[in-house]
C-alpha positions in Angstrom: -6.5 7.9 5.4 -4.3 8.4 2.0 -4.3 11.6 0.8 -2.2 12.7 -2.1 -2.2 16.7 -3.7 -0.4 17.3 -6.5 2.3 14.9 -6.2 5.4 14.9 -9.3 8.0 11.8 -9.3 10.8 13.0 -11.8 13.6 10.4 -11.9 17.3 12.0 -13.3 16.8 12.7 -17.1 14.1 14.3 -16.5 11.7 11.7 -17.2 8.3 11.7 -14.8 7.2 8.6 -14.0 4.2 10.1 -12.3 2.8 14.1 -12.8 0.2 16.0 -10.8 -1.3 13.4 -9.3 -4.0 14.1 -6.7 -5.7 10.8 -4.6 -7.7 10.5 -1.5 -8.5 7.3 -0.1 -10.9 6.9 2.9 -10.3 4.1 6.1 -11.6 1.2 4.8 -12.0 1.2 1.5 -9.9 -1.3 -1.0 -8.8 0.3 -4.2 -7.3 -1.6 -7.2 -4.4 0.5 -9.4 -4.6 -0.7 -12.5 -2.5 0.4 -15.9 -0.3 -0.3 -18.3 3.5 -1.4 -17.7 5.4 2.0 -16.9 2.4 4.1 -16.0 3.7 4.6 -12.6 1.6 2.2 -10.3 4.5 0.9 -8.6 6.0 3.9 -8.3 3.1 5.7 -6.6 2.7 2.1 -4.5 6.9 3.0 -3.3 5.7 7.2 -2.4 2.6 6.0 -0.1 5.2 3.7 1.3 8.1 6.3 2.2 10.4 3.9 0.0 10.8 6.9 -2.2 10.1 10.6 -1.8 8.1 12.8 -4.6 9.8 15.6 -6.7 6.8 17.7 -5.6 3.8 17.4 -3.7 2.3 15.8 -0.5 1.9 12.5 0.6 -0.4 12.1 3.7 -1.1 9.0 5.4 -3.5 9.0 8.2 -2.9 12.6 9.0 1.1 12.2 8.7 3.2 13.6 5.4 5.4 10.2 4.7 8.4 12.4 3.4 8.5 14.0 6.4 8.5 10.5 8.7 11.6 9.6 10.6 13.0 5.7 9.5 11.4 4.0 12.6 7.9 6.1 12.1 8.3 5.0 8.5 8.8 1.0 9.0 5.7 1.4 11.7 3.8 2.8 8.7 4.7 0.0 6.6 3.2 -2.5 9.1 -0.3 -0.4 8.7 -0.8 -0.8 4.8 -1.6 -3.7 2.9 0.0 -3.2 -0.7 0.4 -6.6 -2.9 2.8 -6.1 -5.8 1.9 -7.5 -9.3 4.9 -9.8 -9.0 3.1 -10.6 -5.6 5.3 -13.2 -3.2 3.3 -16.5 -2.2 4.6 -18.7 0.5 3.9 -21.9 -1.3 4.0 -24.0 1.5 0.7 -22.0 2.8 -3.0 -21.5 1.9 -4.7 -18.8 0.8 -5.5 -18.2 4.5 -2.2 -18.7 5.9 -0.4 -16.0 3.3 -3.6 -13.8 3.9 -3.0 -14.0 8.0 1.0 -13.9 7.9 0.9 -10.0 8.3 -1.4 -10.1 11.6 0.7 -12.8 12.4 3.7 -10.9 12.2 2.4 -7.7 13.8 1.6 -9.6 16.7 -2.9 -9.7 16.2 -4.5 -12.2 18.6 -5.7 -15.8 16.7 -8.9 -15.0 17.1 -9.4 -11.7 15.2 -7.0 -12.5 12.7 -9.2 -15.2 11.6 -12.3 -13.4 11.2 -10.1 -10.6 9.7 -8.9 -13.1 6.8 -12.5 -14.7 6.5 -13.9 -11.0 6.1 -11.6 -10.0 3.8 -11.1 -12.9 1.4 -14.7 -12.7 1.2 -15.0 -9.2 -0.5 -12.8 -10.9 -2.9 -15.0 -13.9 -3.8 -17.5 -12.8 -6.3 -20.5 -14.9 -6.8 -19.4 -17.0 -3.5 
């Protein structure tokens, strides 16, 4: 699904925030990116999104090289990945569920499966439930 081969992010300056980087990611599986602050997580979280292109490299996503991706292609993309940001946005007003379900809400997914989408999901994330 995510495939990344030897992917450089130089910013002006000359300073990388990412270098060589090499990922695959298979349908289905969840991965957590973890590091320190200015190792580059967000930064490789913006490539796999097309909101920035690398310096070198490719960026595959389900077949499709994200640099190459017309705007449209590239906001349709966006609605098929899941990325929460460490300074992630709560609606407050919501449950867990609710903010869980907004995106399926949003892309239009019938009631139904969004609820046992969310159940299934939050799920994975409940140890020891």
């Amino acid at each position: 699904m995510i495939q990344m081969y030897h992917v450089d992010m130089r910013y002006e300056g000359g300073l990388y925030a990412l270098r060589d980087i090499s990922v695959s990611v298979e349908r289905g599986e969840f991965v957590f990116l973890t590091g320190a602050s200015g190792a580059g997580k967000s930064t490789l979280l913006r490539l796999l999104f097309g909101a920035e292109h690398p310096s070198r490299g490719q960026i595959l996503v389900a077949g499709r090289n994200v640099s190459r991706m017309a705007r449209n292609q590239v906001a349709e993309l966006r609605r098929q990945i899941g990325v929460i940001f460490q300074d992630f946005k709560l609606l407050p007003e919501r449950t867990v569920f609710e903010n869980v379900a907004v995106a399926l809400e949003i892309a239009g997914v019938p009631r139904r499966e969004i609820r046992a989408r969310v159940w299934s999901t939050l799920k994975r994330f409940c140890f020891g439930c």
